[in-house]
C-alpha positions, 0 to 999 in steps of 0.5 A: 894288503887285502889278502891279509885283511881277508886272512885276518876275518873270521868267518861267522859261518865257521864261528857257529859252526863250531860253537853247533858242533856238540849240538851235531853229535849230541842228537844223531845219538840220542836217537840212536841211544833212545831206539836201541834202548826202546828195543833192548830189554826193560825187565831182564830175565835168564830165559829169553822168553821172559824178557820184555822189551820197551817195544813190549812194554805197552801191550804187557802192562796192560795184562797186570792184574793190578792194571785189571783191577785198576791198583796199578794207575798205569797209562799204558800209551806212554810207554810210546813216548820214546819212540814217539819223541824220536820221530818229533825231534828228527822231524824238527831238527834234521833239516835245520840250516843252523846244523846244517846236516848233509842231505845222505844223513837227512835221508837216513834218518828220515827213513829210520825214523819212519820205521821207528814210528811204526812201532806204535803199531799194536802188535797184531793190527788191521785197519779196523782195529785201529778206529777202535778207543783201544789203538784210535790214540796210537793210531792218530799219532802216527798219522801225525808223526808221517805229517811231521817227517813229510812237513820236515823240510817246512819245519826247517824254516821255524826259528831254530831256538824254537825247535830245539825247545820244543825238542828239548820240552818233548824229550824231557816229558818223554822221559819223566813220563815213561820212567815214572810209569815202568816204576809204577808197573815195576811191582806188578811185573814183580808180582808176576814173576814172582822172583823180582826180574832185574831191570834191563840195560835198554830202559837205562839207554833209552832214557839216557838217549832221551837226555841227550836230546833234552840236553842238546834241544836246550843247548841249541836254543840257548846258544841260538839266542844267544847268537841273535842277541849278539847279532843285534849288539 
């Protein structure tokens, strides 16, 4: 009789575990979608040498003559959002006992996402250039972002509605932002092309990839209230 009661039961753990499950899939590719994308081509162009990466994009605007002369209101520093939210969203969630990933696939992207904050690096760097005004941002939020990492196990303990909030909010201010500026620059870049380069297939990956995490941060926040709602029921 009680191995048919205990057959009856459902299991709560495996119960959240599938309603979680898109949650599992949707942020391993964002982060993947969003780093291969800020790596591959922004503005597209026949010969190779033209082409700017998003990896490029911060060092290039800054060059325009329209960012010179101050036309173009560019904000070079947000072109490091996307791999800046990467870092912040692995940090916060990777450890997280509601997704519950398996500790090889934490070290993974623990350690990816450690080269991914190196990019926010300037290109050609030493120490000193790094306390000046230029790179002293950069520089910071680097700092910040190996705390993060280092801290993860400790943001695990956060509440997970918090997290994936917070996931979400940075994704998607991520993505507006760095958007809204390779728009701006977009007629600078043309300017100097003088024949308007095409738009590459990294900006669209990586702004898909951050959407996938702003999806999956607010779907894990709703669903987590959700479930602590009920519990209290």
């Amino acid at each position: 009789m009680s191995s048919q009661i205990d057959l009856g039961r459902i299991d709560p753990d495996a119960q959240r575990g599938r309603r979680l499950a898109p949650v599992r899939m949707l942020l391993p590719l964002g982060w993947v979608l969003a780093c291969v994308g800020f790596f591959g081509p922004w503005v597209a162009h026949t010969t190779a040498g033209l082409t700017i990466t998003g990896v490029d994009m911060a060092e290039f605007v800054k060059f325009l003559p329209g960012v010179l002369d101050g036309s173009l209101p560019v904000a070079r520093q947000l072109f490091y959002l996307p791999p800046l939210v990467v870092v912040v969203s692995v940090a916060l969630l990777i450890g997280s006992r509601e997704l519950r990933y398996p500790g090889p696939m934490q070290a993974l992207f623990l350690a990816l996402a450690v080269l991914v904050s190196l990019q926010l690096l300037p290109p050609a760097w030493s120490p000193a250039s790094l306390r000046t005004s230029e790179f002293r941002l950069q520089a910071i939020a680097l700092g910040g972002c190996w705390l993060l990492l280092a801290g993860f196990w400790l943001l695990a303990r956060l509440p997970t509605w918090l997290t994936g909030s917070l996931t979400a909010l940075v994704a998607l201010v991520a993505l507006i932002l760095s958007g809204w500026q390779f728009l701006i620059a977009k007629p600078g870049i043309d300017g100097v092309y003088g024949i308007p380069p095409s738009t590459g297939w990294g900006l669209y990956l990586c702004l898909t990839g951050l959407a996938l995490l702003a999806a999956a941060g607010a779907l894990l926040a709703w669903l987590t209230r959700l479930q602590a709602r009920r519990a209290e029921l």
